[in-house]
C-alpha positions as CSV (number, residue, x, y, z in Angstrom):
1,X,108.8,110.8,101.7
2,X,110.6,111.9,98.6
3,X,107.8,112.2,95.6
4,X,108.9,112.3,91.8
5,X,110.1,110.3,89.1
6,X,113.1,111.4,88.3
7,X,116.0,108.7,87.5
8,X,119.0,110.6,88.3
9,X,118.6,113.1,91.1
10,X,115.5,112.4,92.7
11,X,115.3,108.7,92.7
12,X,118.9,108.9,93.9
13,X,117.8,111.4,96.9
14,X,115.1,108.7,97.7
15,X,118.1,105.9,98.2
16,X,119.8,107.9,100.0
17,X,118.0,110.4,102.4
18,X,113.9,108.6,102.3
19,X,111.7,106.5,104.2
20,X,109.7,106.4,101.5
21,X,109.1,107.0,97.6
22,X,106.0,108.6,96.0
23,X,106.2,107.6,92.4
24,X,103.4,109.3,89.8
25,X,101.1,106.9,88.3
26,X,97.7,106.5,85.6
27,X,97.1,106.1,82.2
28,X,100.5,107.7,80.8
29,X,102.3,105.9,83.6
30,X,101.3,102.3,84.6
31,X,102.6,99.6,85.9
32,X,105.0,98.9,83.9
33,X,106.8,102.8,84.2
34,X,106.2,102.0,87.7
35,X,108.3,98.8,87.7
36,X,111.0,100.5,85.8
37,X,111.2,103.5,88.5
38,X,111.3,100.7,91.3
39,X,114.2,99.0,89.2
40,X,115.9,102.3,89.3
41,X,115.4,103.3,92.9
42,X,116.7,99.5,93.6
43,X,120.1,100.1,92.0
44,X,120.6,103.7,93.1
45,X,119.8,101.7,96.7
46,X,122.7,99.3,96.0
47,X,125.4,101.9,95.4
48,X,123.8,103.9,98.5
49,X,124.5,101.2,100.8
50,X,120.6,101.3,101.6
51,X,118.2,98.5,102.4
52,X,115.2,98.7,99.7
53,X,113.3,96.7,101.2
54,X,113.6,99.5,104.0
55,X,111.5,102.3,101.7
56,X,108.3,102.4,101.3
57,X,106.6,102.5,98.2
58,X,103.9,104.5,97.6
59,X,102.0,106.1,94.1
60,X,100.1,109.3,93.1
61,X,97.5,107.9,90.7
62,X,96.1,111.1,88.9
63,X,94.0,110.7,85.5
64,X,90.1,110.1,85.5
65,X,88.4,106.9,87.0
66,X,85.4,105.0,86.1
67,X,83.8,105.5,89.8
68,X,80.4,103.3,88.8
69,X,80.3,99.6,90.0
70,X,82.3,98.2,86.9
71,X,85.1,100.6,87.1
72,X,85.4,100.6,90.6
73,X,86.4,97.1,90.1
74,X,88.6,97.8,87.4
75,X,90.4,100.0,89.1
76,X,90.9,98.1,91.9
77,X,91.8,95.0,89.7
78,X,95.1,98.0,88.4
79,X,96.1,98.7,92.0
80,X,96.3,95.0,92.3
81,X,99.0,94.9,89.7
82,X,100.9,98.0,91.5
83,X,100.8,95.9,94.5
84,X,102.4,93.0,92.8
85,X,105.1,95.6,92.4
86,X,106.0,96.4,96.0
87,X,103.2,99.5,96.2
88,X,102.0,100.0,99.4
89,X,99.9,103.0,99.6
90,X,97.6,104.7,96.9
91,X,97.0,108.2,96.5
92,X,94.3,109.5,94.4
93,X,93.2,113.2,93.0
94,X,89.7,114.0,92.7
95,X,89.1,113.8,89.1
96,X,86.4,116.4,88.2
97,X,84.4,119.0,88.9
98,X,82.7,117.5,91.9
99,X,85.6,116.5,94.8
100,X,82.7,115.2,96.9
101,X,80.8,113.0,94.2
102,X,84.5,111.9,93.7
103,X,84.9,110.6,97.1
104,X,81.1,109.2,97.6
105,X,82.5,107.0,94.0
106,X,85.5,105.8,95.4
107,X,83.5,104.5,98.7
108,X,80.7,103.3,96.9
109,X,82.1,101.4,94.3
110,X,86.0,100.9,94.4
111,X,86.6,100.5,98.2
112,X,84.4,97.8,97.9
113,X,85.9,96.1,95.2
114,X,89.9,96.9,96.8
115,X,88.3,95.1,99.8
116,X,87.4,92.0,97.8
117,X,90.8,91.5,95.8
């Protein structure tokens, strides 16, 4: 796993040397930045020779989350549109003073409502 964002050299590295990209994500990068990294990796894929489909997609969501019932399903109703994308896997950072209350939020309320979607 290759993580970064970068178009040149480390998207690039991804296409050539990964198994898998780890792309950042949140407020100041959603979806759409998202897509347009995945566009990226696809091309440097093309000149690499490398099959695209091959690399897994993965994100690093980092900003805060609404971890209360409503939120939960918010967020979960976001990582739907990543997955629309080609994401496979979802990383999270606790958000927060409290890492603990952090996690007891994601598997209170948005597990739950990942489940569901």
């Amino acid at each position: 796993m290759i993580g970064g964002s970068g178009e040149r050299k480390t998207l690039r590295l991804v296409a050539k040397y990964g198994d898998a990209a780890n792309l950042f994500a949140g407020p100041n990068a959603g979806p759409d930045v998202v897509k347009a990294k995945l566009d990226v990796l696809s091309r440097h894929c093309d000149r690499e020779g490398t099959d695209y489909d091959r690399i897994r997609k993965t994100i690093l969501y980092v900003g805060p989350l609404q971890l209360d019932s409503p939120g939960g399903k918010e967020f979960a109703e976001e990582m739907a549109r990543y997955a629309d994308l080609g994401v496979q896997e979802v990383h999270v950072m606790p958000f927060g003073p409290d890492p603990v209350e952090f996690v007891r939020g994601l598997g209170a309320h948005v597990i739950p409502a990942v489940t569901n979607t």
